[in-house]
C-alpha positions as CSV (number, residue, x, y, z in Angstrom):
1,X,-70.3,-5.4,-125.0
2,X,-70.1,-1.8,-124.9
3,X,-67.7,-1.7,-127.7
4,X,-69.3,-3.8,-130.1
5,X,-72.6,-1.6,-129.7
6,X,-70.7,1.3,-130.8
7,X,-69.2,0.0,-133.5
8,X,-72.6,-1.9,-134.7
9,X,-73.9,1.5,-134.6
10,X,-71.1,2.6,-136.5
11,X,-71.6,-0.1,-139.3
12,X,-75.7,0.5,-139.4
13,X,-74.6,4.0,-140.1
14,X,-72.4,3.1,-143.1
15,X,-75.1,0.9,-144.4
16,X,-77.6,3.1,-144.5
17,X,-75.6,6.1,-146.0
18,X,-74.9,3.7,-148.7
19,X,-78.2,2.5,-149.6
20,X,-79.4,5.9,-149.7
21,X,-76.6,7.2,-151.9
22,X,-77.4,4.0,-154.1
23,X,-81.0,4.8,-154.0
24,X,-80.6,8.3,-155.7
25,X,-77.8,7.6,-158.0
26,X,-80.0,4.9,-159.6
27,X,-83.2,7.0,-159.4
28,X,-80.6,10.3,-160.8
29,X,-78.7,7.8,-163.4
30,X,-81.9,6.2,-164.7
31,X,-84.4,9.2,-165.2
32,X,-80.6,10.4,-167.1
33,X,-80.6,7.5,-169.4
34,X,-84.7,7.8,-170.2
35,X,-84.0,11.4,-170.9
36,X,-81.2,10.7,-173.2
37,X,-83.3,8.0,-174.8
38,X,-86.5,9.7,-175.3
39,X,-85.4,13.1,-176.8
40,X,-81.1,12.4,-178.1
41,X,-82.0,8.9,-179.1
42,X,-78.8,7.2,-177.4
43,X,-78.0,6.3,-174.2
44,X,-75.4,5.3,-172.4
45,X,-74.3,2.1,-173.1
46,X,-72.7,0.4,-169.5
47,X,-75.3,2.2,-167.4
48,X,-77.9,-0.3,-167.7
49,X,-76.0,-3.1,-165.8
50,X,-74.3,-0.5,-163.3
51,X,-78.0,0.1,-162.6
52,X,-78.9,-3.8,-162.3
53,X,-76.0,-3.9,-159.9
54,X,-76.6,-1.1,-157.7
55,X,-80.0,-2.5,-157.6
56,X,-78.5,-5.9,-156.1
57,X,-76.1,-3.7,-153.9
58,X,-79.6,-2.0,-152.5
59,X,-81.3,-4.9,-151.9
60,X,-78.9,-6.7,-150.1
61,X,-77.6,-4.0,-148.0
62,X,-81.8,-3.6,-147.2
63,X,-81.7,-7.3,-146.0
64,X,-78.5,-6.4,-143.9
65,X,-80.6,-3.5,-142.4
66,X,-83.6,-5.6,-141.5
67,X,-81.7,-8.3,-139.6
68,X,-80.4,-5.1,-137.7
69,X,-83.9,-4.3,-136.5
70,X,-84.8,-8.0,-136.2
71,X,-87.6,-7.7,-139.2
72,X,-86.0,-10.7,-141.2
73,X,-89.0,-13.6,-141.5
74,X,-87.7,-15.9,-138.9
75,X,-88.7,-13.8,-135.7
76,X,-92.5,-13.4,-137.1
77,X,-93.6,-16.5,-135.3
78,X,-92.2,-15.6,-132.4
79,X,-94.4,-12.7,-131.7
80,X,-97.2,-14.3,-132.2
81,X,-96.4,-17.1,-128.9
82,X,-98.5,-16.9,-125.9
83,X,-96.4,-18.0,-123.9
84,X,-93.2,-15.7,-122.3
85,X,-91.1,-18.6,-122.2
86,X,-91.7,-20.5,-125.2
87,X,-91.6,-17.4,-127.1
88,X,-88.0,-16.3,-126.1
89,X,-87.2,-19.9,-126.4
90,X,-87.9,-19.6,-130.1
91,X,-86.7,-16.0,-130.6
92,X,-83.0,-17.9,-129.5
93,X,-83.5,-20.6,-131.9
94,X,-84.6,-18.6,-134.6
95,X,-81.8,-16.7,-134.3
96,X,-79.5,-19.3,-133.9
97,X,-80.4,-20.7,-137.1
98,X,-80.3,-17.5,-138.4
99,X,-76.9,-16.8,-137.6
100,X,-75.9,-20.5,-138.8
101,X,-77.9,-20.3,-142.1
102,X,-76.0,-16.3,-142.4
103,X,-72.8,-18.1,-142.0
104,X,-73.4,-21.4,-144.4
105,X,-74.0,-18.7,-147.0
106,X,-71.3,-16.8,-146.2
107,X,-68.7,-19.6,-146.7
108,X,-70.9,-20.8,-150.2
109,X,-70.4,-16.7,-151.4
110,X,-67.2,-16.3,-150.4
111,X,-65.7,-19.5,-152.1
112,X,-68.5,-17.8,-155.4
113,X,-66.2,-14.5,-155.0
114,X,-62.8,-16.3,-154.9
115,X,-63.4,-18.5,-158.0
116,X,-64.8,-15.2,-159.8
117,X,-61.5,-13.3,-158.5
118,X,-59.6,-16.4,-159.7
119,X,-61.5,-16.8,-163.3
120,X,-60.9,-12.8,-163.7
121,X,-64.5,-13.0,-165.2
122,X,-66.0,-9.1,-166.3
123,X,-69.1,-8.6,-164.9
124,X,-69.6,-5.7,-167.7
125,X,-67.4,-2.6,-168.9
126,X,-67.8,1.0,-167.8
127,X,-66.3,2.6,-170.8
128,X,-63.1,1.5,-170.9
129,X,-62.8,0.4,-167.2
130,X,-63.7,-3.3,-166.9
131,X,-65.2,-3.8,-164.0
132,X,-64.4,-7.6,-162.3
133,X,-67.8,-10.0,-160.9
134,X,-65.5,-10.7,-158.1
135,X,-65.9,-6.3,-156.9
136,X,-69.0,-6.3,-158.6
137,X,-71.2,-9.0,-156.7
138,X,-68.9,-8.5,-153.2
139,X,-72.1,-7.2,-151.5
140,X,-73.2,-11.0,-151.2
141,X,-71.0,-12.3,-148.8
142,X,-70.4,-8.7,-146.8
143,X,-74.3,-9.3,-146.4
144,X,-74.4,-12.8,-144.7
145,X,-71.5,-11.9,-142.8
146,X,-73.3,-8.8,-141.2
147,X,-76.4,-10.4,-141.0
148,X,-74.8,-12.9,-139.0
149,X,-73.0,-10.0,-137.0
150,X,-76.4,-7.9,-136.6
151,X,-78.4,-11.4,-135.1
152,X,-75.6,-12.3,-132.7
153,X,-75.7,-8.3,-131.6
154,X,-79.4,-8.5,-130.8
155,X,-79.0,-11.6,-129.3
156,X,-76.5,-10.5,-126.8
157,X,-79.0,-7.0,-126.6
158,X,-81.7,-9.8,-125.5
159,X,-79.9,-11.5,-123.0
160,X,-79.0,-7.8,-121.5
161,X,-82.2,-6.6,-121.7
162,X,-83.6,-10.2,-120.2
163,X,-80.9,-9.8,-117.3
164,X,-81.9,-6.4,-116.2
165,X,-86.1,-7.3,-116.0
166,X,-84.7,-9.9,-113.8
């Protein structure tokens, strides 16, 4: 148990040193292009999808961060049980359906990747680097893989904490 804590805490560090750096590159790349817009009338060309991706990449590695901290919809009507044992009854079953939703759409991305890998379809160029759908919509499936990862984490944190009230 021990183990997987640490490298859960490992992982929620990665993920949230990426979403800031994506954060301020797309806040630093966009002012960049409105500046070269509004006074050099030109911009840069590929920068406008890079920025629609990173803004995917952001948002799905934000969804990753909330199923960390257990702030994903399917735990709000949990709280709000009177009851001690109903309401951990549905905390487990809302996160077991979590975790089997997280892992259905896994499976549905991951077989969306492969067949984008396969086709060798460009999501959009970067100068002259093409830059493949399959690398540049990964972030789908690494994010219902750790969502599935971060729920069966606080699950097991549940049962710990559960076990040790007892």
């Amino acid at each position: 148990m021990r183990h997987l804590l640490k490298l859960e805490e490992f992982i929620v560090k990665g993920e949230k040193f990426l979403i800031i750096a994506l954060v301020f590159f797309m806040v630093t790349l966009s002012f960049l292009q409105v500046v070269l817009r509004l006074f050099f009338h030109w911009g840069i060309v590929w920068l406008d999808p890079v920025l629609r991706h990173m803004v995917l990449w952001s948002g799905f590695l934000g969804a990753i961060l909330a199923s960390r901290y257990s702030k994903h919809f399917a735990l709000d009507i949990a709280f709000k049980i009177n009851s001690d044992k109903l309401r951990k009854l549905s905390m487990l079953v809302a996160n077991v359906f979590t975790m089997a939703v997280s892992m259905f759409l896994f499976y549905a991305a991951y077989k969306f990747i492969k067949d984008e890998a396969l086709a060798e379809s460009i999501a959009f160029y970067a100068g002259k680097f093409e830059i493949k759908t399959a690398i540049a919509e990964a972030i789908v499936p690494i994010t219902f893989i750790l969502m599935a990862f971060h729920t069966f984490i606080n699950l097991l944190r549940r049962e710990e904490a559960e076990k040790k009230e007892e």
